[in-house]
MARROKE-528458 format. One line per field, with one value per residue: residue number from 1; residue in three letters; x, y, z of N, C-alpha, C, O in turn. Coordinates in steps of 0.02 Angstrom, whole numbers, plus 50000, padded with zeros to 5 digits. Last residue first. Layout:
N
i: c(NUM,...)
aa: c(ALA,...)
n.X: c(X,...)
n.Y: c(Y,...)
n.Z: c(Z,...)
ca.X: c(X,...)
ca.Y: c(Y,...)
ca.Z: c(Z,...)
c.X: c(X,...)
c.Y: c(Y,...)
c.Z: c(Z,...)
o.X: c(X,...)
o.Y: c(Y,...)
o.Z: c(Z,...)
This chain:
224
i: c(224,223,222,221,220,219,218,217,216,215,214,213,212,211,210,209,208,207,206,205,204,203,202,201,200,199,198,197,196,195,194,193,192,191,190,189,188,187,186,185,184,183,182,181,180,179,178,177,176,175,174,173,172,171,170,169,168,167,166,165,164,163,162,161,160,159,158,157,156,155,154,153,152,151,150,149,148,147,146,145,144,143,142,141,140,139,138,137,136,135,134,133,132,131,130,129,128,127,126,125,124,123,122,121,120,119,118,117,116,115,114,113,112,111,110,109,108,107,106,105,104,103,102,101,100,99,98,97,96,95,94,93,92,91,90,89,88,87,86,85,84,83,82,81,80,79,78,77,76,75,74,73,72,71,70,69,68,67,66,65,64,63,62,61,60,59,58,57,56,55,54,53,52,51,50,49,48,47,46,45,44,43,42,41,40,39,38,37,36,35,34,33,32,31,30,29,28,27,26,25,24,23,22,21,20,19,18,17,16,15,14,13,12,11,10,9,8,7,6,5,4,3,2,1)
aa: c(UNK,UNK,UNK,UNK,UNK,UNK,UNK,UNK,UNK,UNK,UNK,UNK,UNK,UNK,UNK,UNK,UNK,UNK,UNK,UNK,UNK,UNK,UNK,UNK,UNK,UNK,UNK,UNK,UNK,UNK,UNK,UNK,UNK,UNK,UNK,UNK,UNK,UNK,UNK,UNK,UNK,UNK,UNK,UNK,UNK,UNK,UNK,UNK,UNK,UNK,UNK,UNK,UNK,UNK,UNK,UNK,UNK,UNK,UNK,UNK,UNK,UNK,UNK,UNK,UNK,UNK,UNK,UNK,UNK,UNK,UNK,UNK,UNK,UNK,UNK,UNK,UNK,UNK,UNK,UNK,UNK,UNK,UNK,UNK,UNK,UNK,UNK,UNK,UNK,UNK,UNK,UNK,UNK,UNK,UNK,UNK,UNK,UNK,UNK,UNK,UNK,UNK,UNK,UNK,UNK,UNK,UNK,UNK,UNK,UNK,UNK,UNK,UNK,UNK,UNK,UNK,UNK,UNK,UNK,UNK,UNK,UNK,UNK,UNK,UNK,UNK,UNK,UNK,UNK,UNK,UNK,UNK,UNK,UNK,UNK,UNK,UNK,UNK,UNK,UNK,UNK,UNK,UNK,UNK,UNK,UNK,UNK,UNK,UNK,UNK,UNK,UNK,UNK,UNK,UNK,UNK,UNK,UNK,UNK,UNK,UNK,UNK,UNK,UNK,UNK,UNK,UNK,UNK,UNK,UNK,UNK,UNK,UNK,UNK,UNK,UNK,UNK,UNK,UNK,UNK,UNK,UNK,UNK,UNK,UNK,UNK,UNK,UNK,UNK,UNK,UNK,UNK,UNK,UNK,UNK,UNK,UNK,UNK,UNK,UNK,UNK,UNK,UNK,UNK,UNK,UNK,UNK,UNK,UNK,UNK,UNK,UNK,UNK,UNK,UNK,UNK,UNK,UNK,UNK,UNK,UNK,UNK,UNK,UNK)
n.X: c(55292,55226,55149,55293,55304,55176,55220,55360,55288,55206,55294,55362,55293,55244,55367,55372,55266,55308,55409,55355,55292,55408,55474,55359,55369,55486,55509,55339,55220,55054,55047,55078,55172,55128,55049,55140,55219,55149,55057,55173,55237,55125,55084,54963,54809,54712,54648,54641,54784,54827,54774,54829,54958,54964,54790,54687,54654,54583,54689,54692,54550,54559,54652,54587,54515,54581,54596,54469,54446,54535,54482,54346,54325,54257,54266,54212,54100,53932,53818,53718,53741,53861,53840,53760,53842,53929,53877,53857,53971,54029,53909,53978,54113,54101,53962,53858,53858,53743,53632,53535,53584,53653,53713,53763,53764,53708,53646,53641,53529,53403,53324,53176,53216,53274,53257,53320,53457,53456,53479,53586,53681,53663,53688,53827,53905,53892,53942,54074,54127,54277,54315,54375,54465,54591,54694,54768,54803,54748,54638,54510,54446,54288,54160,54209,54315,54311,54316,54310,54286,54331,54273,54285,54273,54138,54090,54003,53898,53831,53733,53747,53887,53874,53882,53756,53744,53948,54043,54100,54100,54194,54316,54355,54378,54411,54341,54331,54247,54196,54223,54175,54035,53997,53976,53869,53750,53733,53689,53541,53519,53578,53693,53718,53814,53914,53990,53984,54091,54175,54215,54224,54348,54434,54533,54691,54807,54954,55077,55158,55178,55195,55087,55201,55216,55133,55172,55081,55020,55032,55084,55087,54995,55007,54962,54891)
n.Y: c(57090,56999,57031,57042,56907,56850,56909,56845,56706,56716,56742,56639,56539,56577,56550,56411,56408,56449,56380,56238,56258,56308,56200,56092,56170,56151,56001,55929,55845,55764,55616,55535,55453,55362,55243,55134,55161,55208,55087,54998,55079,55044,54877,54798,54912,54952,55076,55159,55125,55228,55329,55360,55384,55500,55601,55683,55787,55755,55690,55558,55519,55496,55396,55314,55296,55236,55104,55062,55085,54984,54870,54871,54997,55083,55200,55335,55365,55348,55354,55251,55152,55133,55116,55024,54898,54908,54855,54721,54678,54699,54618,54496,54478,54477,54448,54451,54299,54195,54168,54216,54309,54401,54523,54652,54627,54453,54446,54473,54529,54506,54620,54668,54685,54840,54972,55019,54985,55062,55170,55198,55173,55324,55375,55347,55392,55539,55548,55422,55318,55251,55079,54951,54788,54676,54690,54665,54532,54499,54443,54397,54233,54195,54130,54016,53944,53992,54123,54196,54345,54411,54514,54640,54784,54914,55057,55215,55273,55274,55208,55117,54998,54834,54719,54680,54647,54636,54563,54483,54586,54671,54585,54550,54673,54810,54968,55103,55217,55256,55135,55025,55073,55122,55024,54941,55063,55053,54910,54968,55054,55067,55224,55331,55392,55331,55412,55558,55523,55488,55608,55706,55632,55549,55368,55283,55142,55120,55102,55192,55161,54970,54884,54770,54572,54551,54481,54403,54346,54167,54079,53980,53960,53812,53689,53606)
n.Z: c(55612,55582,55477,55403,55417,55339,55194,55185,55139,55059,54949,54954,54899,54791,54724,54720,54631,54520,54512,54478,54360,54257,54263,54217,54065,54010,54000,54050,54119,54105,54035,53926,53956,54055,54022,54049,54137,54242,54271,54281,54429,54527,54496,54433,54410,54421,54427,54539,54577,54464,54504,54644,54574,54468,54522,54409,54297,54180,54115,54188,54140,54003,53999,54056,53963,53873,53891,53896,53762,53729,53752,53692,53532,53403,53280,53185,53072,53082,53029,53105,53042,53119,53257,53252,53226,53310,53400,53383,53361,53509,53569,53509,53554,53693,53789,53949,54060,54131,54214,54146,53993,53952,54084,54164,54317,54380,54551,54679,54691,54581,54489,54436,54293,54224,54252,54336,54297,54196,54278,54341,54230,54186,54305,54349,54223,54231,54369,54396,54522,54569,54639,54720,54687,54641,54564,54671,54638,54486,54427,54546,54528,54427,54335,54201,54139,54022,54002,54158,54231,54412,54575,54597,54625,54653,54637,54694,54734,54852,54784,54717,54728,54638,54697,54662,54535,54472,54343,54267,54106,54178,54202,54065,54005,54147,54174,54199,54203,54089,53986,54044,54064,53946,53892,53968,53941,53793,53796,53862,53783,53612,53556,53547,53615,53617,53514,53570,53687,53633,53550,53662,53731,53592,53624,53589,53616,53622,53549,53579,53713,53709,53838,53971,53977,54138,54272,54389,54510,54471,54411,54518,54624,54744,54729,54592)
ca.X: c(55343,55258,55125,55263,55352,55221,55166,55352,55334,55175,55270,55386,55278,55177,55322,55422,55262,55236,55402,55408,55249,55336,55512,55401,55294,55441,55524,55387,55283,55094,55050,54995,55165,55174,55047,55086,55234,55191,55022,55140,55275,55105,55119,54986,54872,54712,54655,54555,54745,54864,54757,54766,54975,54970,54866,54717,54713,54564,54667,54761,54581,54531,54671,54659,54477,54539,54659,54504,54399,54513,54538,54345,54355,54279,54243,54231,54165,53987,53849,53722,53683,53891,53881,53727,53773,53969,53897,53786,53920,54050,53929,53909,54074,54119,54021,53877,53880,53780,53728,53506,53545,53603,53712,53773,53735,53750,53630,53700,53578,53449,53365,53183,53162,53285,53237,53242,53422,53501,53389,53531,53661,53642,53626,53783,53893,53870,53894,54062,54072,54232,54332,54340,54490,54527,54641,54785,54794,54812,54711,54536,54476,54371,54177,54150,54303,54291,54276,54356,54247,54335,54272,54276,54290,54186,54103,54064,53929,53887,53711,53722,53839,53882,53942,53794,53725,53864,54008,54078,54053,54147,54283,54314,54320,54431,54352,54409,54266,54215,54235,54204,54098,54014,54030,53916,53810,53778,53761,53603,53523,53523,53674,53669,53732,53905,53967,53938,53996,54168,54205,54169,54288,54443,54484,54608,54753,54907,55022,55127,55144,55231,55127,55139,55239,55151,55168,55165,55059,54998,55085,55151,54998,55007,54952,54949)
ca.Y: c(57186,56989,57026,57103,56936,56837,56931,56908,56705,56692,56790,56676,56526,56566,56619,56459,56355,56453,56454,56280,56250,56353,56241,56090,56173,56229,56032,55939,55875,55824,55641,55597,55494,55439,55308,55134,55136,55258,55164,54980,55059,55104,54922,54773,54895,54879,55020,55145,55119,55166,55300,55349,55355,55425,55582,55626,55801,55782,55763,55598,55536,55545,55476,55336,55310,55304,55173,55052,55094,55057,54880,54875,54911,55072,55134,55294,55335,55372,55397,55329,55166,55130,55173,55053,54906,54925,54934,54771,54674,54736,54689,54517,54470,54548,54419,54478,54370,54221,54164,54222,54266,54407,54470,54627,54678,54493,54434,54425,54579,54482,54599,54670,54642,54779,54933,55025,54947,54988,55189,55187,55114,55256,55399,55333,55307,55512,55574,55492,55310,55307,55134,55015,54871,54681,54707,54731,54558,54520,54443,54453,54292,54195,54165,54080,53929,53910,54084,54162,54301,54421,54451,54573,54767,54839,54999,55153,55316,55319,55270,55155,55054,54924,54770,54675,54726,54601,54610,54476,54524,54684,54595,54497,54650,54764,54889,55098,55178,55293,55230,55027,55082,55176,55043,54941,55069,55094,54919,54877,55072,55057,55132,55315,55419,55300,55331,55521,55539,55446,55565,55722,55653,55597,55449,55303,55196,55128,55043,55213,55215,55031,54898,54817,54648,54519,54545,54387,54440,54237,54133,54006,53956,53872,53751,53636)
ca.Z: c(55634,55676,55533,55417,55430,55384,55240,55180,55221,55122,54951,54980,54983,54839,54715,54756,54706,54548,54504,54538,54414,54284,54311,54255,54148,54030,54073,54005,54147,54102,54079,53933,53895,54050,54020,53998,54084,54216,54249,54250,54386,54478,54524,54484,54406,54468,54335,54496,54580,54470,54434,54610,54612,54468,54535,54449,54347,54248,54090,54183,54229,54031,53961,54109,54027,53849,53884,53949,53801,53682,53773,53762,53565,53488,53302,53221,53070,53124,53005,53122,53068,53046,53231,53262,53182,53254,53420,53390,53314,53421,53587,53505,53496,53671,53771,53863,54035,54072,54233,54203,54041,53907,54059,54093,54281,54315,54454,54646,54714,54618,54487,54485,54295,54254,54174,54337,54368,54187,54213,54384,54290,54160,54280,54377,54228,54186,54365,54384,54471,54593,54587,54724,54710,54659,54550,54649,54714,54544,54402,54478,54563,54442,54394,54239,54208,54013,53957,54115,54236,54331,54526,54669,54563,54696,54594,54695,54682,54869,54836,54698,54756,54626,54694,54742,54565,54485,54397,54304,54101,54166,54274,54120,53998,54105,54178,54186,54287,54157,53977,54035,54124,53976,53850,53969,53983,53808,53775,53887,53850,53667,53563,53476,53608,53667,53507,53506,53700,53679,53527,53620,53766,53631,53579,53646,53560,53675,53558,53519,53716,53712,53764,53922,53942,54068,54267,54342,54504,54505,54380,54477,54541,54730,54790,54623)
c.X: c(55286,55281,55158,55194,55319,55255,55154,55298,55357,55218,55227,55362,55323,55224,55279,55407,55301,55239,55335,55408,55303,55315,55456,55432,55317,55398,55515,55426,55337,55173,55077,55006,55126,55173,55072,55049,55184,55211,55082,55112,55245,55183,55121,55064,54921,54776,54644,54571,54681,54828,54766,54753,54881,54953,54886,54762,54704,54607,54633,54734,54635,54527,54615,54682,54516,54509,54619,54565,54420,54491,54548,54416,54369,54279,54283,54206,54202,54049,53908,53776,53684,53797,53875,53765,53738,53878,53899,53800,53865,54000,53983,53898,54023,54106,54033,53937,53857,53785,53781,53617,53553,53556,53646,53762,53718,53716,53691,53693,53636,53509,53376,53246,53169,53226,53222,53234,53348,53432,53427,53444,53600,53646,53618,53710,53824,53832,53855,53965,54055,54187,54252,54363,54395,54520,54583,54715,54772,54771,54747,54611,54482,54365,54265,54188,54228,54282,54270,54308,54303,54311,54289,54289,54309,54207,54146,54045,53991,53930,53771,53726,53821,53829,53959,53860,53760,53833,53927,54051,54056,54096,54217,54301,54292,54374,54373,54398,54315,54216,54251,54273,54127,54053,54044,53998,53881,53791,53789,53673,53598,53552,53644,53669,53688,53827,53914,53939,53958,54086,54176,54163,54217,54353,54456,54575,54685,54845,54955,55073,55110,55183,55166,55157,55196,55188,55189,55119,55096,55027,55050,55133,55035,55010,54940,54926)
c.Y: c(57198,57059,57021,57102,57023,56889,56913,56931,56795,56723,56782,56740,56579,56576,56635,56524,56411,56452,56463,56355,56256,56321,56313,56156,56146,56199,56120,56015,55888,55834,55707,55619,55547,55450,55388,55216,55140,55222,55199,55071,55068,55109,54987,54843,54870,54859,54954,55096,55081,55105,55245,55328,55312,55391,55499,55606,55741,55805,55799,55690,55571,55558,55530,55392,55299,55312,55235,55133,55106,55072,54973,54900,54926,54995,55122,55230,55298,55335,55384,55376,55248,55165,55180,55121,55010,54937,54966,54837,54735,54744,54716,54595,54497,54541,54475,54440,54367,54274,54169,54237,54264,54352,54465,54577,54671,54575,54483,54419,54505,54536,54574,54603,54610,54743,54860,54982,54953,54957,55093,55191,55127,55186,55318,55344,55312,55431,55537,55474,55401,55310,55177,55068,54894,54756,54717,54764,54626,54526,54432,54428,54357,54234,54158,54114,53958,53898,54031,54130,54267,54370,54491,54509,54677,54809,54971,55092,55254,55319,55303,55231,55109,54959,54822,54729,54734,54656,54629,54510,54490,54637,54644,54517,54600,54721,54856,54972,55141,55248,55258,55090,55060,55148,55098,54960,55008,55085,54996,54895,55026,55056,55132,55248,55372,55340,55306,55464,55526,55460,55506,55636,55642,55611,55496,55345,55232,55185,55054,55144,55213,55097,54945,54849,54698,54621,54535,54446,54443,54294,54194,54048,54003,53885,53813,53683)
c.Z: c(55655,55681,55606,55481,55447,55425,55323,55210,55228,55177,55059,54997,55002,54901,54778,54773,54758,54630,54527,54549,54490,54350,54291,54300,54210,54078,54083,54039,54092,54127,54092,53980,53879,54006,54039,53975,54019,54125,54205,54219,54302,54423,54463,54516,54450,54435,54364,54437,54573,54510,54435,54576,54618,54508,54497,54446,54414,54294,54151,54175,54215,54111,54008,54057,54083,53929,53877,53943,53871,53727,53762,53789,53644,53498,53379,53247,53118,53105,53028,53085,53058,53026,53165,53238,53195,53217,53371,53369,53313,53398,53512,53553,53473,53582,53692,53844,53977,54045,54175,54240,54097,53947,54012,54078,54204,54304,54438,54587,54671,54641,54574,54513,54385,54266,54176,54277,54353,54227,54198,54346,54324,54199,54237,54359,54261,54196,54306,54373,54450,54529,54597,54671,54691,54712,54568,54644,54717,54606,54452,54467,54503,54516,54413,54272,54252,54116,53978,54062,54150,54304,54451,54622,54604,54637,54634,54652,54659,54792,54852,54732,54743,54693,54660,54743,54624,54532,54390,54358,54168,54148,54241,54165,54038,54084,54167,54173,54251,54208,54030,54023,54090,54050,53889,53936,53983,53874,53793,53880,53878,53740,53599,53507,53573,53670,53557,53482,53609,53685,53564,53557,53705,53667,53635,53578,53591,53631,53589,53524,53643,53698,53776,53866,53938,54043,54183,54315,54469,54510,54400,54436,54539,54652,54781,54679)
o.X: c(55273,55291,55134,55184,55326,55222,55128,55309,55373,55203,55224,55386,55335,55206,55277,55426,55281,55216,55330,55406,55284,55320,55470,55418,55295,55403,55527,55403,55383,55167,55139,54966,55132,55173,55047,55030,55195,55215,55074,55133,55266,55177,55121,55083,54933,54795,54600,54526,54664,54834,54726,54708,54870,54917,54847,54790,54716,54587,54648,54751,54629,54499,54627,54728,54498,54467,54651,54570,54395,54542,54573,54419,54396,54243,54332,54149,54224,54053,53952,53780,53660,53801,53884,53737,53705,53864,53884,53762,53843,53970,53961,53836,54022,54091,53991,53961,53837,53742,53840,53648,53582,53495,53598,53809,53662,53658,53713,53735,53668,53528,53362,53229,53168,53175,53179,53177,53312,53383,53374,53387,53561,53601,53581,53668,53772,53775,53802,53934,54027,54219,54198,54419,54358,54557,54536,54685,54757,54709,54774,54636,54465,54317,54292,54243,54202,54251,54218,54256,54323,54304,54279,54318,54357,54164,54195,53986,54019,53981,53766,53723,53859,53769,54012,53877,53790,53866,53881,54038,54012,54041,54179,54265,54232,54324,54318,54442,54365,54178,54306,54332,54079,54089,54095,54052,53937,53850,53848,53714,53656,53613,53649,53636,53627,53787,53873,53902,53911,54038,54148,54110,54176,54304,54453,54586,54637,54845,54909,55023,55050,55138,55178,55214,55146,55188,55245,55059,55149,55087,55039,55185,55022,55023,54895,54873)
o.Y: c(57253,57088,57031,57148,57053,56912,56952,56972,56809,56750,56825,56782,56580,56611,56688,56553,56442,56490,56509,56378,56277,56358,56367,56165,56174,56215,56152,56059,55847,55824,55705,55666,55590,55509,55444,55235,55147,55252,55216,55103,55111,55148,54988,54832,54902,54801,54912,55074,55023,55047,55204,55288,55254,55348,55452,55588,55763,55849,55855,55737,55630,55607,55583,55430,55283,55357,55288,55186,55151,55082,55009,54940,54979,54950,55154,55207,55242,55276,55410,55434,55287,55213,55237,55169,55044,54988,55025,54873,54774,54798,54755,54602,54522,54590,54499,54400,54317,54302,54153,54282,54313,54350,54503,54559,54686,54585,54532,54385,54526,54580,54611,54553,54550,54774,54827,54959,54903,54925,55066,55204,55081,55145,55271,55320,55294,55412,55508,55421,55437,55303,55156,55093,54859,54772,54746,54810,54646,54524,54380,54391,54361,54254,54103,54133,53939,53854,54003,54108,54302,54326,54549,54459,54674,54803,55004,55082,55259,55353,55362,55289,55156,54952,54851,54769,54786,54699,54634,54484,54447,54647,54658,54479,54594,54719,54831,54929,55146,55250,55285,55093,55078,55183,55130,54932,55028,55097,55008,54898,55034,55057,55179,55209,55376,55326,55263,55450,55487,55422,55467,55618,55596,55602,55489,55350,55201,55246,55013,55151,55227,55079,54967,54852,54686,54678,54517,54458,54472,54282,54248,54065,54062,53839,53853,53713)
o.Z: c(55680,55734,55662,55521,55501,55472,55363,55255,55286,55231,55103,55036,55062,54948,54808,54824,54807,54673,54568,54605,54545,54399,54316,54359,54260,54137,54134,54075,54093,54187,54089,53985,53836,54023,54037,53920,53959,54072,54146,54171,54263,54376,54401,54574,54501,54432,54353,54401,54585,54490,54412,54588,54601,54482,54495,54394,54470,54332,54171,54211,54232,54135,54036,54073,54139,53930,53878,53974,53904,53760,53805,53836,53662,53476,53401,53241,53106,53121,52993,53105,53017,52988,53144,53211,53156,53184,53365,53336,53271,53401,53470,53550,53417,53549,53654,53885,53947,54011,54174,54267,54118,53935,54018,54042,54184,54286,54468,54559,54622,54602,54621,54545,54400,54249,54146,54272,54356,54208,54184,54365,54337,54188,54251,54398,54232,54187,54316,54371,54491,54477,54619,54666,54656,54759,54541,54672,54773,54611,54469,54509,54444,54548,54406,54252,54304,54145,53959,54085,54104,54347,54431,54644,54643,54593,54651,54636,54604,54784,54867,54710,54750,54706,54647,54787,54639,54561,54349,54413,54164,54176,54287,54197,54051,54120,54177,54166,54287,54256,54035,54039,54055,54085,53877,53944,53997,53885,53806,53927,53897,53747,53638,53473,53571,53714,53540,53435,53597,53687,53526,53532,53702,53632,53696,53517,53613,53622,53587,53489,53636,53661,53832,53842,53904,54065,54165,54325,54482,54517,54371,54407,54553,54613,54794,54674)
């Protein structure tokens, strides 16, 4: 066919009580105890927001190291490999915190002097991880370590628009760094974390109103 009828179809998202994360300090004591390979990829997933097929297709070419960025360019299908991304949307630049970039950049030295087109994540030369075997491992190592909790990529994903929201990134951004096909989606999926209940609401006016009258009074005494 020409064209595919299901391009930018926009499936149900869950509802808020569907949307399960964890919190910072929990994100860092899973993500201490697993080997290098798996912890980073549990960490972009954590801080840069991936989905799992554009994480099993991303490749060094499209991490820049040097300015800190992720090209999100390809998703990768069980039976096809290599894709487009989803949407039009998805394919997007996302900002690499401090953390990711340390472990990508001990990933790379570790590496076996990688292809700029090789798999960051792959167990072979054109073969991603595959999320089976990432549980297995994760789960070996948490249960290993004492650790109750447990983490899933989708998990992983919501937990790393909890933790942009807490930072104070705009929807509109968030909406964004996900590759959400319209920030519609972000609000849907996550207004719920989002600050504005209506005390802070008519605080942060009061605030606002406060500032600019007090401005236009100092003002005023500079022109007397």
């Amino acid at each position: 066919m020409p064209i595919n009828p299901t391009r930018d179809l926009e499936l149900p998202v869950p509802t808020p009580s569907e949307v399960e994360i964890v919190g910072p300090e929990v994100a860092a004591s899973l993500l201490g105890v697993l080997p290098l390979a798996e912890r980073a990829i549990w960490a972009t997933a954590l801080y840069a927001g991936l989905r799992y097929g554009e994480l099993r297709a991303l490749r060094w070419e499209a991490v820049d190291l040097d300015r800190r960025l992720i090209e999100v360019r390809e998703s990768w299908d069980p039976r096809e490999g290599p894709i487009e991304p989803k949407t039009r949307r998805s394919r997007r630049t996302v900002p690499m915190p401090s953390l990711l970039h340390r472990l990508l950049v001990n990933l790379l030295t570790e590496d076996d002097s990688p292809d700029a087109s090789a798999l960051v994540f792959r167990v072979a030369d054109e073969e991603p991880f595959n999320a089976e075997r990432l549980y297995r491992y994760a789960d070996h190592y948490w249960r290993k370590a004492s650790l109750t909790e447990r983490l899933r990529l989708h998990q992983a994903r919501h937990t790393y628009a909890s933790f942009m929201i807490a930072a104070g990134v705009n929807p509109k951004a968030l909406s964004s760094f996900m590759g959400h096909s319209s920030i519609t989606v972000t609000f849907d999926l996550y207004g719920h974390l989002m600050p504005g209940t209506e005390a802070e609401g008519a605080a942060l006016l009061d605030t606002f109103l406060d500032a600019e009258a007090a401005e236009g009074e100092q003002t005023a005494r500079a022109a007397a």
